[in-house]
N, C-alpha and C positions, 0 to 999 in steps of 0.2 A: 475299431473304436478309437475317435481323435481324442490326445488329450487334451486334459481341461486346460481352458486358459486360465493364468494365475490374475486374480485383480487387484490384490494386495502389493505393497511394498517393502521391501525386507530393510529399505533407507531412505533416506529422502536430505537435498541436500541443505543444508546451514550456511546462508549469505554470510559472508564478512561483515556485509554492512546492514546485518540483522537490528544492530541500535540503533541506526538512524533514521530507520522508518517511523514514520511520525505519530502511525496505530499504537506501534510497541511503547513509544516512547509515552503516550498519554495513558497505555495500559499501567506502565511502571510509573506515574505522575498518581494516579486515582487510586493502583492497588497494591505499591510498590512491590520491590525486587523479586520478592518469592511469588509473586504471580506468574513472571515468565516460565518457572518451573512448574505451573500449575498447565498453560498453554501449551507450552512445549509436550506434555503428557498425553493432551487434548489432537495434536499435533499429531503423536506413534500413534493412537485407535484409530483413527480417519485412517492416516496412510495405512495401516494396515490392515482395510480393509476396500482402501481403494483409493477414492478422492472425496468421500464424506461421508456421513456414518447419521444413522435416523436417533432422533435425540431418546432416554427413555430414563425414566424420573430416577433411575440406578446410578448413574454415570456420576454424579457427585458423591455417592459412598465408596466405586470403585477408584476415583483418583485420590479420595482421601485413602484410601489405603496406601495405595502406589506410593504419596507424596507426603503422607503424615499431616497434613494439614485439615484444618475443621470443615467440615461439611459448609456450613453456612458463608465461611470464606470461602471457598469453590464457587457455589451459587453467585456471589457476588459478583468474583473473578469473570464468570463466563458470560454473565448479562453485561460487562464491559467490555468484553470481546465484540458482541454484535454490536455495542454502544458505538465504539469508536471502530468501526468495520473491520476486523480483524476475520469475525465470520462474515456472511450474509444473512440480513435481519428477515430481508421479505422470504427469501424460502423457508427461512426459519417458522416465519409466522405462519404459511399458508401450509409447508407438508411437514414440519418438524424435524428440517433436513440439516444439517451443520456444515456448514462450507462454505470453499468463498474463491472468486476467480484466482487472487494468488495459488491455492493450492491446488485450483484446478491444471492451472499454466506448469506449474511443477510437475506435476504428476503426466501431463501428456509430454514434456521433454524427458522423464527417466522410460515414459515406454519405449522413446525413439528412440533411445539410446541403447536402451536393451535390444531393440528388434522386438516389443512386444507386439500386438496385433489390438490392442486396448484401445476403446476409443472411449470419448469423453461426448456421450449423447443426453444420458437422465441425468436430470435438474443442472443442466449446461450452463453454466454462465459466462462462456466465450464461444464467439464464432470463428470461423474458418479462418478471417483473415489475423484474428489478433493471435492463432497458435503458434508456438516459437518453431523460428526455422533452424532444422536440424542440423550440425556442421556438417554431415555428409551432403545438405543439400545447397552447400555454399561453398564445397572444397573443389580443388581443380588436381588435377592431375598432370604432371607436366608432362607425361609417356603420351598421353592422350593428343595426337597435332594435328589430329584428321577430327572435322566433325562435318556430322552429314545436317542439311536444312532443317532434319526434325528435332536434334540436337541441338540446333544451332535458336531455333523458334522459344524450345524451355528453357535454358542459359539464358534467354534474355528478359522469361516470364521472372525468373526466380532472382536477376542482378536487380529487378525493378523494384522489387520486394526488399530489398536491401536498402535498395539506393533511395525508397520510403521510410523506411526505419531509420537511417541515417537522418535524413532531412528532419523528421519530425525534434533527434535529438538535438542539432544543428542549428536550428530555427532560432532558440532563446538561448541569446548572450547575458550570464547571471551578471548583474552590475558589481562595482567594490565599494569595500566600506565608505571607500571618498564620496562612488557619486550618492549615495544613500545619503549621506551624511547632508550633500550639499544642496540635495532632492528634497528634505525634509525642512533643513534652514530655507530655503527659497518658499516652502511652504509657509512658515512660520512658526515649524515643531520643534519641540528640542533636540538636545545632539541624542540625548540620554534614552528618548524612544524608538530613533534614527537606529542606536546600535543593535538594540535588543530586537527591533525588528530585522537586521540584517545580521544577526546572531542564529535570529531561529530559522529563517530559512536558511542560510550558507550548511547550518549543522544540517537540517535536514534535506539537504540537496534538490534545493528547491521547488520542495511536493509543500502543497496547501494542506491543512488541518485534513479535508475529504479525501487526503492521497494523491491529489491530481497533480502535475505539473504546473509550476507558474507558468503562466504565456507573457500575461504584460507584470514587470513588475511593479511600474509604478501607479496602475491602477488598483493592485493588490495591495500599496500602502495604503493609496487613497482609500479603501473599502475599509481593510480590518485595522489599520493601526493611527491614521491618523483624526484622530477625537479630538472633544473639544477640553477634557483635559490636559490634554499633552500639548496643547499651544506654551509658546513662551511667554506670550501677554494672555492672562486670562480672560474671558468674556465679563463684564461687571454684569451682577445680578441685582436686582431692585427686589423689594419687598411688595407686594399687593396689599393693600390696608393695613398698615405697620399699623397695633398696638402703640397708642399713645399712653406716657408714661402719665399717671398720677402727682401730683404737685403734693 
């Protein structure tokens, strides 16, 4: 008799640059600081039970125990989590499932790493090509000075692989305060919306509100930050049938 394979995780790892993710940081804007310890709790049940966990109307009496906080602040906490993607909403809604491609992507690099045999098939929200590649499957060995054709054919499947991931980070050169600055004045915006818009992206390394990666960014000013308030000369506005005064 084989044994069982484990689907839980005894850890899971914690980004350095857990606060700069722009999810967290709108979780900690809407339900501040003591929410990340409500999440992070939400966090140990998933992984330890795999890569997501079926929702069930208990879970906010259980973490209020865990965390000493009010039942009705948890409920709140966790509808802001699917709010600002921290879970995902559509599985949510359709099989009452809790998860979300970041913890998916996590969870299939600790099994490589273990050598588990775990795979990531029900309610998947990454395919084949976005799973993270293992550094066993990017390491060279210097003993190694022989390789035969068929060695030679997947060393070049797997450097492609790389050398796509690279290019994708590669591609977008984040601008500096100057040109933003100077990007924004040639517009007609001021300095003062110029900063704060290149405030928020530089902090968050420059992922959009949805998580995404900027591509262009001066189209991204053009979209979310330059309005018709933040002109330096303001637009003049007339009255339609102004109230004439009484003598």
């Amino acid at each position: 008799m084989g044994r069982q394979i484990k689907s839980g995780l005894e850890y899971f790892p914690f980004d350095t640059k857990f606060f700069n993710n722009i999810k967290v940081r709108k979780l900690i804007k809407y339900q501040g600081g003591r929410s990340i310890v409500i999440y992070a709790c939400l966090l140990c049940n998933i992984y330890e039970k795999g890569y997501y966990m079926l929702w069930d109307d208990e879970i906010p009496f259980l973490v209020s125990e865990k965390t000493g906080f009010e039942e009705g602040y948890i409920k709140e906490v966790i509808k802001c989590c699917f709010s600002v993607g921290l879970f995902d909403k559509n599985l949510y809604e359709k099989f009452k499932v809790v998860t979300s491609k970041g913890i998916q992507k996590r969870y299939d690099t600790i099994c490589k790493i273990s050598k588990r045999k775990n795979q990531i098939e029900e309610f998947s929200l990454i395919n084949s090509e976005e799973m993270p590649i293992s550094s066993e499957e990017i390491s060279i060995n210097s003993e190694e000075t022989q390789i035969n054709p068929e060695e030679s054919a997947q060393s070049k499947v797997k450097k492609s692989k790389v050398n796509k991931i690279k290019e994708v980070k590669e591609k977008f050169a984040p601008p500096t305060l100057d040109e933003v600055l100077s990007y924004f004045d040639e517009k007609g915006y001021t300095a003062e919306v110029a900063k704060k818009a290149y405030d928020y992206y530089h902090v968050g390394k420059w992922i959009d509100s949805k998580g995404n990666p900027v591509k262009n960014w001066k189209q991204k000013m053009i979209s979310v930050w330059m309005k018709p308030e933040h002109l330096k000369v303001k637009p003049l506005t007339t009255e339609l049938n102004p109230k004439r005064k009484r003598l």
